[in-house]
C-alpha positions as CSV (number, residue, x, y, z in Angstrom):
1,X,6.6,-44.2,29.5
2,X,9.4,-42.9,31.6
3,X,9.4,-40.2,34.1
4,X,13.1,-40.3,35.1
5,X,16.2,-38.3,32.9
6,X,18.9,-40.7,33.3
7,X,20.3,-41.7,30.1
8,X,19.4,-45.0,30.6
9,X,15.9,-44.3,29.7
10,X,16.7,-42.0,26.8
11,X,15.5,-43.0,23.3
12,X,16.6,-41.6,20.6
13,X,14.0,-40.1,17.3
14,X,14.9,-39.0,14.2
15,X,12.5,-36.4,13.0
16,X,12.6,-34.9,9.2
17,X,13.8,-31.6,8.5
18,X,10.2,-29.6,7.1
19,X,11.6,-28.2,4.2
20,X,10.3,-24.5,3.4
21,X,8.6,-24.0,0.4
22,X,9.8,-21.9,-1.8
23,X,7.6,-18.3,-1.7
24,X,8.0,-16.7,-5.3
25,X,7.7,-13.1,-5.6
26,X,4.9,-11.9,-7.8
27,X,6.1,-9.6,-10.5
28,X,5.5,-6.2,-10.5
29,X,3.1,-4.6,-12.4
30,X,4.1,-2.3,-16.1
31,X,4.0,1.3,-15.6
32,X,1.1,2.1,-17.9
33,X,2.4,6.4,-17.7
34,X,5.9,7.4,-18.3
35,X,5.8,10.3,-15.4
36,X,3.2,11.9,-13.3
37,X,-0.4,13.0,-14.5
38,X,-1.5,16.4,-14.1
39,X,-4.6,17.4,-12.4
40,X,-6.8,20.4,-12.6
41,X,-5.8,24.0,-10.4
42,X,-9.2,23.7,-8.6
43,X,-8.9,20.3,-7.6
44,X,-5.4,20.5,-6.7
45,X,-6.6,23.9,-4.6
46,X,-9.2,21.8,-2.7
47,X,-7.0,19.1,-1.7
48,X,-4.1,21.4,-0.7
49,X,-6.9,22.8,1.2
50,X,-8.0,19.5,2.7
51,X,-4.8,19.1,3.7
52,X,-4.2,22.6,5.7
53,X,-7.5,21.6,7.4
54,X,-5.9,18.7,8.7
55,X,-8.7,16.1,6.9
56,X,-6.1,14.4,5.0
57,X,-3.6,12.6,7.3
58,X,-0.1,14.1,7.3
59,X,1.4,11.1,5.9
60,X,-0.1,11.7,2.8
61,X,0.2,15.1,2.3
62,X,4.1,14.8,0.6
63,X,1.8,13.2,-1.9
64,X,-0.6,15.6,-2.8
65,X,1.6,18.4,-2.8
66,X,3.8,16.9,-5.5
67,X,1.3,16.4,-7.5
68,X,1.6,18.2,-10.7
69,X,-1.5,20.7,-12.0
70,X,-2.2,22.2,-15.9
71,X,-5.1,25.1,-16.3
72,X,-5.8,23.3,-19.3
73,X,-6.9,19.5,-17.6
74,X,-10.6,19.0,-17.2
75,X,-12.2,17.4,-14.5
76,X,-13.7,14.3,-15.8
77,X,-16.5,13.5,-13.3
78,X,-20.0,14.6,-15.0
79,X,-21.8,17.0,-12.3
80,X,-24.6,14.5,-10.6
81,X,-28.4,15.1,-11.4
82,X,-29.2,14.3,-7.4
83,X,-29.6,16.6,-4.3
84,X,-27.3,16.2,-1.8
């Protein structure tokens, strides 16, 4: 072991290139609906609603206010048999 830079002293070292592996992008998914879903007035009312009150995030509200809504979609979660 040398502790002196003259270039007497240097040796010289071949190291590999590491070769990168190649990352493959996964495909993206099918679109299972040809445009947006419609949701009820109500629900659409209360998350408007959620939004003015400032419990959703602004970042999402662009979201929820493009959503479409139809007086004739039903909500489809059964009312619950428990006390909150």
């Amino acid at each position: 072991m040398s502790t002196s830079y003259s270039e007497d002293n240097l040796i010289s070292i071949n190291v590999p290139k590491r070769r990168r592996r190649s990352q493959q992008v996964p495909p993206l998914p099918e679109k299972f609906y040809l445009g947006k879903i419609p949701i009820g007035k109500a629900k659409y009312a209360d998350l408007t609603k959620l939004c003015n009150d400032g419990i959703i995030p602004q970042k999402y509200h662009a979201e929820y206010f493009e959503m479409m809504t139809n007086e004739n979609v039903r909500d489809c979660l059964n009312e619950t048999d428990e006390e909150d």
